[in-house]
Each structure stands twice: as structure tokens, then as C-alpha cells.
N, CA, C and O atoms as a GROMACS GRO file, in nm:
protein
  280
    1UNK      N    1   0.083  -0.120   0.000
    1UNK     CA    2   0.000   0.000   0.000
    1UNK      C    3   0.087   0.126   0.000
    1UNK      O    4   0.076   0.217  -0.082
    2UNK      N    5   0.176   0.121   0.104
    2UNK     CA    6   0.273   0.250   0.072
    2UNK      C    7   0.345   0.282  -0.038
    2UNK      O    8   0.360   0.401  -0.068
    3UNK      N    9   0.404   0.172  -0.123
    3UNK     CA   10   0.433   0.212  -0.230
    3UNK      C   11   0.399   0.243  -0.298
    3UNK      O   12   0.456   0.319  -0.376
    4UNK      N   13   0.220   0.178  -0.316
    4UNK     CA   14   0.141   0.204  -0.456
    4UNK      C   15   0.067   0.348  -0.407
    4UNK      O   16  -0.026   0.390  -0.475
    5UNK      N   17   0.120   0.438  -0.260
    5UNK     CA   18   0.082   0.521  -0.262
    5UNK      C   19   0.207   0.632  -0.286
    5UNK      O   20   0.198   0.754  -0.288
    6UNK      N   21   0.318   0.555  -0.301
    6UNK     CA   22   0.463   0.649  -0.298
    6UNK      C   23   0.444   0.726  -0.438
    6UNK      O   24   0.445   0.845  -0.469
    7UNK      N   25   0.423   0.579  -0.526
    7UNK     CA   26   0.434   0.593  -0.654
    7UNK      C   27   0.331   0.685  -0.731
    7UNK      O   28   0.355   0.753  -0.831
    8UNK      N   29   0.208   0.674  -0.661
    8UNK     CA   30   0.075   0.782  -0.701
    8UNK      C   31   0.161   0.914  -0.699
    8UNK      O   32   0.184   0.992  -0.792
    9UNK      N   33   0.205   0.916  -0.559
    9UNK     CA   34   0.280   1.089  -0.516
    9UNK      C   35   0.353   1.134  -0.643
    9UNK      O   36   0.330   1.232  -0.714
   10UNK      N   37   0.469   1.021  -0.656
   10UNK     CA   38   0.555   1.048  -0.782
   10UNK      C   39   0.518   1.084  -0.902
   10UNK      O   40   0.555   1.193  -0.945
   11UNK      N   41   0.460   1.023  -0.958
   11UNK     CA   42   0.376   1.019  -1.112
   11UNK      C   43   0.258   1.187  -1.047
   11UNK      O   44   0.262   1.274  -1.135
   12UNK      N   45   0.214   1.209  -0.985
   12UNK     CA   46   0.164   1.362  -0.960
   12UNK      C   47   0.240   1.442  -0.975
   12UNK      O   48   0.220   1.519  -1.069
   13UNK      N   49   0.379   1.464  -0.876
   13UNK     CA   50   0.455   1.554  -0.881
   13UNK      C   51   0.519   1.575  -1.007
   13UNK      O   52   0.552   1.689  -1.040
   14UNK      N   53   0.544   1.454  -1.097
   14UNK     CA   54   0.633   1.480  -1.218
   14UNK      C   55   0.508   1.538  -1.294
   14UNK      O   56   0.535   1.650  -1.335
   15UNK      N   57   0.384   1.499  -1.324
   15UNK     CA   58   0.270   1.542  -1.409
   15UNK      C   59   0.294   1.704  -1.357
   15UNK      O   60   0.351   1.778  -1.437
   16UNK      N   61   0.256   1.754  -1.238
   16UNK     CA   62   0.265   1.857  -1.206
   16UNK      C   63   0.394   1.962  -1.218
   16UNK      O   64   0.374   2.084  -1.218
   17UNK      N   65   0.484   1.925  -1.223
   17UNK     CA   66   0.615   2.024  -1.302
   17UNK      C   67   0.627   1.999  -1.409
   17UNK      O   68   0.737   2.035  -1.450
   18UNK      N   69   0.544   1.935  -1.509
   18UNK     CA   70   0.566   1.894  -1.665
   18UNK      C   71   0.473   2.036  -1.718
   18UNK      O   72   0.520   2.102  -1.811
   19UNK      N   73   0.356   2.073  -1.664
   19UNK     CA   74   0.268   2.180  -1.673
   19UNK      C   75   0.380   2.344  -1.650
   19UNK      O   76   0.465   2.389  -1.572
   20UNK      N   77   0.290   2.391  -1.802
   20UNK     CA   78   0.435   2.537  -1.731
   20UNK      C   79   0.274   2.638  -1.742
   20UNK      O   80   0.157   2.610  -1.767
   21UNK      N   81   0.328   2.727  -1.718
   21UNK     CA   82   0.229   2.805  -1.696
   21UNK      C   83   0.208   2.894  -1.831
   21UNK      O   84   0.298   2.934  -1.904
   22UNK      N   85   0.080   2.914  -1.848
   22UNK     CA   86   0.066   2.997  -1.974
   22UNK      C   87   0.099   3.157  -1.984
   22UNK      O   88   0.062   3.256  -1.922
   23UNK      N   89   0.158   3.140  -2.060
   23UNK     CA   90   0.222   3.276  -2.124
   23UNK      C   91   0.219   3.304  -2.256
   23UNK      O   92   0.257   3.214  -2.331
   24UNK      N   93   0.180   3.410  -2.305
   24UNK     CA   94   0.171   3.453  -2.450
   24UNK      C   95   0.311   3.370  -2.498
   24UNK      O   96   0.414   3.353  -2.433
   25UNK      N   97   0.280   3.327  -2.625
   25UNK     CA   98   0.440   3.229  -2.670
   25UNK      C   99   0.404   3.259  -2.876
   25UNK      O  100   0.291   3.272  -2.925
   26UNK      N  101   0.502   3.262  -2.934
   26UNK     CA  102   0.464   3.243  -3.073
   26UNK      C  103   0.566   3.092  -3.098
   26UNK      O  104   0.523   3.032  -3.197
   27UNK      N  105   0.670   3.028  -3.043
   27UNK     CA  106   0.668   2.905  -3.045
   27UNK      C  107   0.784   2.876  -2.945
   27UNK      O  108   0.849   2.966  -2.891
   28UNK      N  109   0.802   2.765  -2.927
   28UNK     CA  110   0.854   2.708  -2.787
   28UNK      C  111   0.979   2.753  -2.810
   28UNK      O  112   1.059   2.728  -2.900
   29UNK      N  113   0.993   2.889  -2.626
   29UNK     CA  114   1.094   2.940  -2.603
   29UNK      C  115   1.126   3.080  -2.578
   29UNK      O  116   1.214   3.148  -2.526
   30UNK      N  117   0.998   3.096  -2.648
   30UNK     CA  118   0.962   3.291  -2.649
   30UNK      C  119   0.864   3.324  -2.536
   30UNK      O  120   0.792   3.266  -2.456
   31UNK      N  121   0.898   3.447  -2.572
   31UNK     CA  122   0.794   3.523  -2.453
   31UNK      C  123   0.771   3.636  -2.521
   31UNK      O  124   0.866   3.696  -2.570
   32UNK      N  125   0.614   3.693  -2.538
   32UNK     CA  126   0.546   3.806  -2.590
   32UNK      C  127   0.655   3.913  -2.467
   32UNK      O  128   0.709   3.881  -2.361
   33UNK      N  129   0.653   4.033  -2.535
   33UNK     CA  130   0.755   4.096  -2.491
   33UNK      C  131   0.693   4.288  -2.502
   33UNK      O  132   0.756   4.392  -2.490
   34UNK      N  133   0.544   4.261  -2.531
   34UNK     CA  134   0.529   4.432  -2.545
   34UNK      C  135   0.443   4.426  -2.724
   34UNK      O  136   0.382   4.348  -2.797
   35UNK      N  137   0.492   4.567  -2.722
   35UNK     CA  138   0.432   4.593  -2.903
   35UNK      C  139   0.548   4.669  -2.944
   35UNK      O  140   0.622   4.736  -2.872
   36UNK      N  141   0.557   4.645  -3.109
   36UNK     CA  142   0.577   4.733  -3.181
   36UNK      C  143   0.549   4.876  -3.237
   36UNK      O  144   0.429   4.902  -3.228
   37UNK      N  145   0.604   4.953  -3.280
   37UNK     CA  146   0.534   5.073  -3.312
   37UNK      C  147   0.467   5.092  -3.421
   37UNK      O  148   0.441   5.205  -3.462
   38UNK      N  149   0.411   4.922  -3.517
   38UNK     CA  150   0.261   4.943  -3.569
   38UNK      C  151   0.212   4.883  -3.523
   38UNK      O  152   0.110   4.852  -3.586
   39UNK      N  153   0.224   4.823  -3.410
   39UNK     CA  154   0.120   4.736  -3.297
   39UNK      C  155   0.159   4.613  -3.327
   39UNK      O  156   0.082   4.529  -3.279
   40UNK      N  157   0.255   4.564  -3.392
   40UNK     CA  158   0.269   4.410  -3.378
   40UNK      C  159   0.292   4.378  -3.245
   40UNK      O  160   0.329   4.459  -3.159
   41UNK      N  161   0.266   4.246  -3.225
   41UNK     CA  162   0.330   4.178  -3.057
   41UNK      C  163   0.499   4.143  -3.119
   41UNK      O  164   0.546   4.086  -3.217
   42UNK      N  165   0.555   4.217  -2.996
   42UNK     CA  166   0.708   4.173  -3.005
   42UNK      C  167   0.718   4.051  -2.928
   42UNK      O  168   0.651   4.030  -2.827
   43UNK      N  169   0.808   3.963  -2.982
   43UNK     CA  170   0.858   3.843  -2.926
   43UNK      C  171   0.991   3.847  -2.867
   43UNK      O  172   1.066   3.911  -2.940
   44UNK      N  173   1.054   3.796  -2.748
   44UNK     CA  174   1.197   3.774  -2.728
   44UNK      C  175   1.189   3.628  -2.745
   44UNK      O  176   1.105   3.547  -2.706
   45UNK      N  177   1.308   3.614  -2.822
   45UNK     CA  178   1.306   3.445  -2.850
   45UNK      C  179   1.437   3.378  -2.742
   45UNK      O  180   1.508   3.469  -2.698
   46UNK      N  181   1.462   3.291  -2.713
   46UNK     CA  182   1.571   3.206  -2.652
   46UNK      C  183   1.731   3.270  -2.615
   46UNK      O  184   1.802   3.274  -2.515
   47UNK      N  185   1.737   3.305  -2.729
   47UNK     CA  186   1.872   3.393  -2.696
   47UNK      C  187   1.896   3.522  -2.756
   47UNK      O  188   1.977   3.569  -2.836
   48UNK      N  189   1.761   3.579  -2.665
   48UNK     CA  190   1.783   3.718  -2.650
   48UNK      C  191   1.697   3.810  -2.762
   48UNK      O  192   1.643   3.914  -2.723
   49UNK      N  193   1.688   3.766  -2.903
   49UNK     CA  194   1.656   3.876  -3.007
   49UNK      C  195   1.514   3.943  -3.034
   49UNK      O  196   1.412   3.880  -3.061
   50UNK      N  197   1.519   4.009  -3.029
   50UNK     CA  198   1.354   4.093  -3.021
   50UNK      C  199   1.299   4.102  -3.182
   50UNK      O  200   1.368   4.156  -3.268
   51UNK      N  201   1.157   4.037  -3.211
   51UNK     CA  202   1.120   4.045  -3.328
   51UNK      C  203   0.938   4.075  -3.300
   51UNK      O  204   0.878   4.102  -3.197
   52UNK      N  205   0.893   4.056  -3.434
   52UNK     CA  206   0.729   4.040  -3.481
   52UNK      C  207   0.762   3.960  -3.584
   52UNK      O  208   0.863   3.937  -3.651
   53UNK      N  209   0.615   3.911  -3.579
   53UNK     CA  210   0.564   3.840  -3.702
   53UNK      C  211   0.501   3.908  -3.800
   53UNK      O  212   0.389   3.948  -3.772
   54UNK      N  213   0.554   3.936  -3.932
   54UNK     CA  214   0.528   4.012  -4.038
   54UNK      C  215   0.422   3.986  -4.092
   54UNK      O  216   0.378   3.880  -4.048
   55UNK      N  217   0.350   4.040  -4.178
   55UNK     CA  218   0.240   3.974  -4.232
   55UNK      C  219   0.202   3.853  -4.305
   55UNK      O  220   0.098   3.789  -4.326
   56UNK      N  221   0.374   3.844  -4.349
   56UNK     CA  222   0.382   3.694  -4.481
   56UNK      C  223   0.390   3.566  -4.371
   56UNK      O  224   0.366   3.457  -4.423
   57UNK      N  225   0.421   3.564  -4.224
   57UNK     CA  226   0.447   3.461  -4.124
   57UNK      C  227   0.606   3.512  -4.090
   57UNK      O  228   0.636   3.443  -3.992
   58UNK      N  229   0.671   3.559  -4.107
   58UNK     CA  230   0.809   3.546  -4.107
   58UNK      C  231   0.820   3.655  -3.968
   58UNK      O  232   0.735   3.725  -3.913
   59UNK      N  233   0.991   3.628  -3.938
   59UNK     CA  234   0.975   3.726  -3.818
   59UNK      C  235   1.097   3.828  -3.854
   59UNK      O  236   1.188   3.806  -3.935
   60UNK      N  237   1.085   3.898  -3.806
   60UNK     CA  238   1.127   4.066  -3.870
   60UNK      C  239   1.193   4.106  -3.734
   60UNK      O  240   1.116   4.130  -3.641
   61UNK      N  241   1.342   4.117  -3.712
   61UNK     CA  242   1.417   4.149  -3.614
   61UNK      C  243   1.434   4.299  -3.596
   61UNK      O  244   1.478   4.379  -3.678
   62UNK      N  245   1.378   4.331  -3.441
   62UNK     CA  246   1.399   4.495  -3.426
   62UNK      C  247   1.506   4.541  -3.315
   62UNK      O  248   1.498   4.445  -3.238
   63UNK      N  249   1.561   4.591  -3.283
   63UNK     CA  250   1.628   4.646  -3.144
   63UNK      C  251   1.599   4.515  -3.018
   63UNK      O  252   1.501   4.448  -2.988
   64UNK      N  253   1.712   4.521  -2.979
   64UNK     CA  254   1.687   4.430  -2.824
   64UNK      C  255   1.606   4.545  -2.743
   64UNK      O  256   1.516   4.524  -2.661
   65UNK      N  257   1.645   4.642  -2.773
   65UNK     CA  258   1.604   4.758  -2.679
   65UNK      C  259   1.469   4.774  -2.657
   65UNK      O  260   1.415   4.822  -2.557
   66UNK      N  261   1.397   4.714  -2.799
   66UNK     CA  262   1.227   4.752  -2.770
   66UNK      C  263   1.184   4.663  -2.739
   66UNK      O  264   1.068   4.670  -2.778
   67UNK      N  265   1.199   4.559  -2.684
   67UNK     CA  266   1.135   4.442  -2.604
   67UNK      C  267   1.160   4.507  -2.461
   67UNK      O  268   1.248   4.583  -2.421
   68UNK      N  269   1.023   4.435  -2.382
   68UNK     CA  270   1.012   4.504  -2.253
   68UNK      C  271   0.998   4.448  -2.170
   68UNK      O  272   0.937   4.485  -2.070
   69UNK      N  273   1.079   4.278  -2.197
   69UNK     CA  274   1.015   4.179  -2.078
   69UNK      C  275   1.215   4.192  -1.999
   69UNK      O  276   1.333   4.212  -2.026
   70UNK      N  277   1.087   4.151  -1.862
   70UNK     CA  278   1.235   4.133  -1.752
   70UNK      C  279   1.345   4.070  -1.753
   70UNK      O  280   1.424   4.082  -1.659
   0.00000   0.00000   0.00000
């Protein structure tokens, strides 16, 4: 019984840190970061670079400076 209750605990806790919390994302790694100055959503991606998504899908690199996340 204790184990098959150890093991419940386990398999919870890992389910439960597998969950991240929602945050604006355009794909795994980014963080919405503010707007642009024609209102696009700026993205910071993984290492560091501040962009939007252009109209064609593509992303369009602006200043590190105008991203506004911490």
C-alpha cells in the first residue's frame, strides 16, 4: 500500500512540473515581450533577439532595446 501510494505521489509531482504556466508564446521558447510601433506583438526568442511576425508569417528582427520583458 505505501508504495502504490509512494508511486501515485511520484507520477503527480512529475505530471505537475511537466505543466508550465501559460504565457503569450509564438513558439517554444519565447515570450510576448510588449508591441511594436505598428502594434505588432514583439517576441523575445531564446537567446535574447527581439522580433514580430510580419504579415507573410516570417519574423522581422527589431532592437533588443524595444522588447520590454524582464
Amino acid at each position: 500500500m505505501k508504495k502504490t501510494a509512494l508511486s501515485v505521489l511520484l507520477i503527480a509531482f512529475l505530471f505537475g512540473c511537466s505543466k508550465t504556466e501559460e504565457t503569450p508564446t509564438s513558439s517554444k521558447g519565447t515570450v510576448a515581450c510588449g508591441t511594436y510601433k505598428s502594434g505588432q506583438t514583439l517576441y523575445r526568442g531564446p537567446e535574447g533577439g527581439c522580433y514580430y511576425i510580419n504579415s507573410n508569417g516570417n519574423k522581422t528582427y527589431v532592437e533588443r532595446s524595444d522588447c520590454k520583458c524582464n
